[in-house]
C-alpha positions as a LaTeX table, in Angstrom:
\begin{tabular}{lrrr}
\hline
Residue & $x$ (\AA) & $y$ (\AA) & $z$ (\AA) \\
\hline
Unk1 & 96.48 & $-124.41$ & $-26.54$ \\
Unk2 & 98.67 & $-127.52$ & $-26.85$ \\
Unk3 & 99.82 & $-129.01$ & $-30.60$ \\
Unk4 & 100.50 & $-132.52$ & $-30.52$ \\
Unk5 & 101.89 & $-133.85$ & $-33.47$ \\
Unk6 & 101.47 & $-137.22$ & $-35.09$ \\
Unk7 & 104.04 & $-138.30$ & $-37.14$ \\
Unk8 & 102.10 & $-140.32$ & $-39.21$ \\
Unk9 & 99.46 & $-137.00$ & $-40.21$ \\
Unk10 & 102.69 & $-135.39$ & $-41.28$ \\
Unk11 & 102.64 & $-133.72$ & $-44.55$ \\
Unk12 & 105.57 & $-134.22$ & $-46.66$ \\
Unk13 & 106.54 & $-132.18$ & $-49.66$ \\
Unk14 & 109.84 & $-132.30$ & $-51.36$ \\
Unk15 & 111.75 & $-129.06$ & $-51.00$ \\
Unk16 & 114.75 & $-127.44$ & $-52.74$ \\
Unk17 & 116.94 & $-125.68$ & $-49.96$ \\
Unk18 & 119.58 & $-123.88$ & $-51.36$ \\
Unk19 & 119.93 & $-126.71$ & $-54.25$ \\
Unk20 & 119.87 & $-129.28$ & $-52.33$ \\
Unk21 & 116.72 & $-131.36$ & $-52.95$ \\
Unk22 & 115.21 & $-132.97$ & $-49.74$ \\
Unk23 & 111.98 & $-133.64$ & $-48.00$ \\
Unk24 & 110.26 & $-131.43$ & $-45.41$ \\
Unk25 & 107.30 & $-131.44$ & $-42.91$ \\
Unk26 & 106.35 & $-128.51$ & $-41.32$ \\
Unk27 & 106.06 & $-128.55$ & $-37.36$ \\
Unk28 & 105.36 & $-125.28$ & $-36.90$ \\
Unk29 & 105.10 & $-121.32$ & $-38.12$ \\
Unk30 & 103.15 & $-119.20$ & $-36.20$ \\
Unk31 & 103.21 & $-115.98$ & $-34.16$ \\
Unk32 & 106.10 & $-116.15$ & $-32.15$ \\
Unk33 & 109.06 & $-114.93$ & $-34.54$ \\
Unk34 & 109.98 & $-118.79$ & $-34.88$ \\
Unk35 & 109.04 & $-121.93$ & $-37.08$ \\
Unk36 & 110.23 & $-125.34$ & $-37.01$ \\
Unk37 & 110.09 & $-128.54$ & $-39.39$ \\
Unk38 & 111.35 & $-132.26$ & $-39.64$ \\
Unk39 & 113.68 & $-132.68$ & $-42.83$ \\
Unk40 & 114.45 & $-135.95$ & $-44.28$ \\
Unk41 & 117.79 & $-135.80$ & $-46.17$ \\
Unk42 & 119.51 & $-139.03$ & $-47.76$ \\
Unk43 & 123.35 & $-139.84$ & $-47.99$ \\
Unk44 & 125.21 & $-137.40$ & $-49.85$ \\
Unk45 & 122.79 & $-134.57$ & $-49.84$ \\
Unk46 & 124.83 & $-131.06$ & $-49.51$ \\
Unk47 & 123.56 & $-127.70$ & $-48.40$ \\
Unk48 & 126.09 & $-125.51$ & $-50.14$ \\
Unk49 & 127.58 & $-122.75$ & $-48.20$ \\
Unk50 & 125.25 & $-120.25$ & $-46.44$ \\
Unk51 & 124.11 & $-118.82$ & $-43.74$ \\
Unk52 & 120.99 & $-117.41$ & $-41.72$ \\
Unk53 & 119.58 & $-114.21$ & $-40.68$ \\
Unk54 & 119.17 & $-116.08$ & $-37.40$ \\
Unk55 & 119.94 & $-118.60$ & $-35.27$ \\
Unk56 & 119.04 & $-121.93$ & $-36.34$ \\
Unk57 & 119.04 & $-125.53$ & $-34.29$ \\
Unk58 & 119.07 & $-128.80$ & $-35.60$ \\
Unk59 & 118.18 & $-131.77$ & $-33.69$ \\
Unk60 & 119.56 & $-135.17$ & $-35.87$ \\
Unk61 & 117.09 & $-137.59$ & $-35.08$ \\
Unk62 & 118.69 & $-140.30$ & $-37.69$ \\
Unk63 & 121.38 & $-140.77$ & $-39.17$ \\
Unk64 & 124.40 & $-138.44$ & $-39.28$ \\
Unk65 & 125.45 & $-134.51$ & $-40.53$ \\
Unk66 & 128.79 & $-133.14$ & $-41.03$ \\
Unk67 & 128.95 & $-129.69$ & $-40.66$ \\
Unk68 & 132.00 & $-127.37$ & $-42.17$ \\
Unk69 & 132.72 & $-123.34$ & $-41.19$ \\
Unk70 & 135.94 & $-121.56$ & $-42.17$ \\
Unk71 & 138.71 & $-121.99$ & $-39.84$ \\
Unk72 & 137.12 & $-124.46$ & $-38.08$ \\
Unk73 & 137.55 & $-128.52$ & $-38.20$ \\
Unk74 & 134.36 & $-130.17$ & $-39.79$ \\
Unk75 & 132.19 & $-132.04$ & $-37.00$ \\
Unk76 & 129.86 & $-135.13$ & $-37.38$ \\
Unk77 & 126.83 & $-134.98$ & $-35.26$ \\
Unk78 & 125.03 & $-138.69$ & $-34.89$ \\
Unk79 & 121.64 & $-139.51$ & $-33.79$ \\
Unk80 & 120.69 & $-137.78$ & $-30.49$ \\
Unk81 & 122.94 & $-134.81$ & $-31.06$ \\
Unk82 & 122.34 & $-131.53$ & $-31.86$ \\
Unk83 & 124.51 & $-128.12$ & $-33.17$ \\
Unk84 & 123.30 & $-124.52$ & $-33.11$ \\
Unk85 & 124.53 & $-122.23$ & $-35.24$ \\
Unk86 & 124.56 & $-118.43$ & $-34.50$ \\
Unk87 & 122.62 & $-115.68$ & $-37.11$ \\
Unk88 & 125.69 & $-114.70$ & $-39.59$ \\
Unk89 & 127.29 & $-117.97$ & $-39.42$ \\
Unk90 & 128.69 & $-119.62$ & $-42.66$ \\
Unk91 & 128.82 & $-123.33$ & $-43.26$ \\
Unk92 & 127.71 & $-126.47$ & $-45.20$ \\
Unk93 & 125.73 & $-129.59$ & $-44.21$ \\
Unk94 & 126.21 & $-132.81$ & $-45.54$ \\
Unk95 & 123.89 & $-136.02$ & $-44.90$ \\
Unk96 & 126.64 & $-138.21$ & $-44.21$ \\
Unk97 & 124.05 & $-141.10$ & $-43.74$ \\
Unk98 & 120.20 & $-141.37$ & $-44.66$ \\
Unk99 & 119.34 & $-138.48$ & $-41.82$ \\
Unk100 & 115.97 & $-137.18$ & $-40.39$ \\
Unk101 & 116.34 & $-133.56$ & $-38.78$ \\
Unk102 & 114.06 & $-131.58$ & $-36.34$ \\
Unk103 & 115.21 & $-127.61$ & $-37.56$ \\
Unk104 & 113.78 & $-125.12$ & $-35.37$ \\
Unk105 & 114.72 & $-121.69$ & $-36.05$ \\
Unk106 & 114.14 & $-117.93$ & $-35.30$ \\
Unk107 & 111.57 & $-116.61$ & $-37.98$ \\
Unk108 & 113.67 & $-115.21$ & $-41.28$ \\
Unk109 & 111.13 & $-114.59$ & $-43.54$ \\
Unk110 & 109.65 & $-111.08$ & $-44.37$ \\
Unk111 & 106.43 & $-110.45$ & $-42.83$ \\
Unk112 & 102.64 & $-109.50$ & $-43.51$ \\
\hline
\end{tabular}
């Protein structure tokens, strides 16, 4: 069956993520080993180093990220851009501007 979503029926619900304090609506979690959310993050808000059991996507919808991994230069991705970062993979994200994310990612939490 097809899920349409309305973005003004969205649920939002402040989240900590890693201490970082931001706001989340959930998209989807289901039954196929993925889940996927909008995230609303304003200027300045850091995700400290981490990193993911697996692969994660963000889509920035607003606004801008920068995103920092060892050895390589930090990156800035705008509006209409997107990164993907493999399972294993550590980094930091920073809001560099008031940002809304889509963050779809393979399913890391334990299950029933």
């Amino acid at each position: 069956m097809t899920t349409y979503i309305d973005p003004s029926a969205l649920e939002w619900n402040e989240v900590g993520v890693r201490g970082a304090t931001m706001s989340k609506a959930v998209v989807f979690e289901g039954d196929y080993d993925v889940r996927s959310a909008f995230f609303r993050m304003p200027a300045g808000c850091a995700i400290p180093a981490h990193d993911h059991t697996k692969w994660v996507q963000v889509m920035v919808l607003e606004g801008a990220m920068r995103v920092s991994q060892d050895g390589e230069p930090d990156r800035e991705v705008t509006a209409g851009g997107c990164y993907f970062i493999d399972a294993g993979e550590t980094h930091v994200e920073v809001a560099v501007a008031d940002s809304l994310l889509l963050v779809t990612q393979g399913e890391d939490r334990p299950g029933p």
